[in-house]
C-alpha positions in Angstrom: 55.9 55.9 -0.9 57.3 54.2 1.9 55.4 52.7 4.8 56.2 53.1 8.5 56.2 49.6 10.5 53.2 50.4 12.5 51.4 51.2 9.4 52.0 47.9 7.9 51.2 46.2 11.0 48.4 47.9 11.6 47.4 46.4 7.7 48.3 43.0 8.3 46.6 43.3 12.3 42.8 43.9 11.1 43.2 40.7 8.6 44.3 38.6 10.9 42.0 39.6 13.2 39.2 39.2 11.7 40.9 35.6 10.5 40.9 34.3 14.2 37.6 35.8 15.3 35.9 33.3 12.3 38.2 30.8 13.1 37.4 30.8 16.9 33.4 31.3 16.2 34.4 28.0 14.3 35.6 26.0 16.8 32.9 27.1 19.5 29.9 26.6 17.3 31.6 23.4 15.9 30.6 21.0 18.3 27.4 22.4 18.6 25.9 22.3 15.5 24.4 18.3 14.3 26.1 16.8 11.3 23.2 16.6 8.4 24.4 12.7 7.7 23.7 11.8 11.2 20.5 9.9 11.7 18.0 10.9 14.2 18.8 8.4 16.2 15.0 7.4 17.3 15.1 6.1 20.4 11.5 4.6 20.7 9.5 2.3 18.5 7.0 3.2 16.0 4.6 1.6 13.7 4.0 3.6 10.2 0.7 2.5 9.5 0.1 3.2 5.5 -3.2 3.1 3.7 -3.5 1.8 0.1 -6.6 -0.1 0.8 -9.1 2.2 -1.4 -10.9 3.6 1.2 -10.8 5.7 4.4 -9.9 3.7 7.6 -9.8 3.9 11.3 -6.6 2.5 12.8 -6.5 0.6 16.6 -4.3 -0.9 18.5 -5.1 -3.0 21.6 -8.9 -2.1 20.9 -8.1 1.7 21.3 -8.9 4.4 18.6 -5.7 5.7 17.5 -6.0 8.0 14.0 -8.1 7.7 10.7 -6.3 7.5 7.7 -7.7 8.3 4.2 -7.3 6.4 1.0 -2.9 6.7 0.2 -1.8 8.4 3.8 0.4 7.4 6.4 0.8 8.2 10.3 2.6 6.8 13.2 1.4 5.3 16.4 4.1 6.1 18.9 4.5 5.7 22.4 3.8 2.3 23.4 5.3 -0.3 25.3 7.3 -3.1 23.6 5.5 -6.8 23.3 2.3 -8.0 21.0 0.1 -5.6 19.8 -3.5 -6.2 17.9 -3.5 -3.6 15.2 -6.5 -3.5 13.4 -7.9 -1.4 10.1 -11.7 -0.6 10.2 -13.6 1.2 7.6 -13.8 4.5 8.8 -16.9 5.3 10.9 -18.0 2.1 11.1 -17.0 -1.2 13.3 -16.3 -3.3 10.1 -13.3 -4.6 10.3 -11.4 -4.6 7.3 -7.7 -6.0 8.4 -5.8 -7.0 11.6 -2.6 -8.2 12.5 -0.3 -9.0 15.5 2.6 -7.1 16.0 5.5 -8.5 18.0 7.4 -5.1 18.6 10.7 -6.7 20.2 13.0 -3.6 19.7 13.2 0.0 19.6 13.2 1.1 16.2 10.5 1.4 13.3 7.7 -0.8 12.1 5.7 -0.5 9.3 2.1 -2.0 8.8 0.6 -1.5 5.3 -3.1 -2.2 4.8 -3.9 -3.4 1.2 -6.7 -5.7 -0.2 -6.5 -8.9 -1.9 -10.5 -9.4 -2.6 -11.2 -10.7 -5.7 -14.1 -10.2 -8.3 -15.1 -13.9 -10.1 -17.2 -12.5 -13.0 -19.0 -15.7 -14.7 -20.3 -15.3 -18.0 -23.5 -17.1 -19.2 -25.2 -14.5 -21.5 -24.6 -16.4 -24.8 -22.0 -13.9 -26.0 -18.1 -12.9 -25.3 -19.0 -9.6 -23.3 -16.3 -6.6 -22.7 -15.9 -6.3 -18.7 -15.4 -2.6 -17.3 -14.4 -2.0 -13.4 -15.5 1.5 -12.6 -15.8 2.6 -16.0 -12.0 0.7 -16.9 -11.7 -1.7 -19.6 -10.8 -5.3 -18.1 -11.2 -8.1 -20.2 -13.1 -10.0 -22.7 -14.9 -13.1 -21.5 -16.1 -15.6 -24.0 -19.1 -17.3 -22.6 -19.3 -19.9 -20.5 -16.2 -19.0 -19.0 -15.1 -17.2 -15.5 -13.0 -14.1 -15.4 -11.3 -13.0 -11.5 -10.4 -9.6 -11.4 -7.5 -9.7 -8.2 -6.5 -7.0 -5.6 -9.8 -4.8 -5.7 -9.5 -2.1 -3.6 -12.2 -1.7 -0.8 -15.2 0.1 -1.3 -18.4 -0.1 -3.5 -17.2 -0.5 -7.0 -19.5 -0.6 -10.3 -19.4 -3.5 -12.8 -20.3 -3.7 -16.3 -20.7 -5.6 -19.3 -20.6 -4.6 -23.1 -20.7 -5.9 -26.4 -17.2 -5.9 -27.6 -16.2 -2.3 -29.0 -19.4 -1.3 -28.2 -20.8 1.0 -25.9 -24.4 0.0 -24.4 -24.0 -1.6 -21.0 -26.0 -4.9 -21.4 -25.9 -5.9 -17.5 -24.0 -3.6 -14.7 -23.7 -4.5 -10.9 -22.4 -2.7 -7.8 -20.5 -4.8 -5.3 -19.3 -3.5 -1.9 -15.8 -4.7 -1.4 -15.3 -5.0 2.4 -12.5 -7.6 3.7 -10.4 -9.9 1.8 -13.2 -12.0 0.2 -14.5 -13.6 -3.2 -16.9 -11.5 -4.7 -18.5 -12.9 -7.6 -21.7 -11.8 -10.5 -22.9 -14.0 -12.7 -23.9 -12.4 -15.7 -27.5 -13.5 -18.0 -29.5 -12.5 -19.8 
């Protein structure tokens, strides 16, 4: 069966369009739309602030109250003008101050400010023995006796200490220490 022209045309006019009204929505919406790979582009300075100190902690800068943070979160302070800045970490609730740090914020773009503790346990043994050492209920080591064991990088917070018999399970001496700043902490274990 033939076709007439306008027929034809008529085929051909409805694909193309619907061709050029995509291709036009295209080109307007184009330049609108923001490329995914393009960065934010921040234009301000920011200090990420992250907690892996072991405990909850209240964060200041220049002696103001800015946010708490609980033991492995993060959160920005924003909005603040470029120079030196006294950051410090407190344990939460409290006025002990558990870090600080000045920050010379020279240029707008992102800081970061992680609060972490290097305190460390000296556990001296003078029980007569080699005793097991368990942190929070966690094997540690064996220490023969008459000699010191340190136990680095405890986190903040009160922590529980005990001493065993090797591959036994009665808990001969235990202690509590409260881990608060970047300190020795030490036990001397007797009988």
């Amino acid at each position: 069966m033939r076709q007439s022209l306008s027929q034809r045309t008529r085929r051909l006019r409805r694909p193309a369009w619907v061709a050029a009204a995509f291709l036009g929505l295209l080109l307007l919406g184009g330049p609108a739309c923001k490329n995914s790979t393009t960065p934010d582009g921040n234009d301000k300075a920011r200090i990420r602030v992250n907690n892996n100190c072991g405990i909850a902690i209240d964060i200041y800068m220049d002696s103001e109250f800015k946010f708490y943070l609980e033991y492995k979160e993060y959160f920005y302070i924003e909005n603040f003008a470029l120079g030196q800045h006294l950051l410090e970490a407190k344990k939460r609730g409290t006025d002990t101050l558990l870090k600080s740090t000045v920050a010379d914020i020279t240029v707008q773009q992102d800081y970061t400010w992680t609060v972490t503790s290097s305190a460390t346990v000296a556990v001296v043994n003078k029980y007569g023995e080699t005793l097991s050492l368990y942190g929070d209920g966690t094997y540690q080591s064996d220490i023969d006796d008459g000699v010191t064991a340190t136990i680095p990088n405890i986190p903040y917070g009160e922590h529980t200490l005990e001493a065993k018999r090797p591959n036994q399970s009665e808990v001969l001496k235990s202690t509590k220490i409260d881990v608060l700043g970047d300190n020795l902490y030490s036990w001397t274990i007797t009988k």
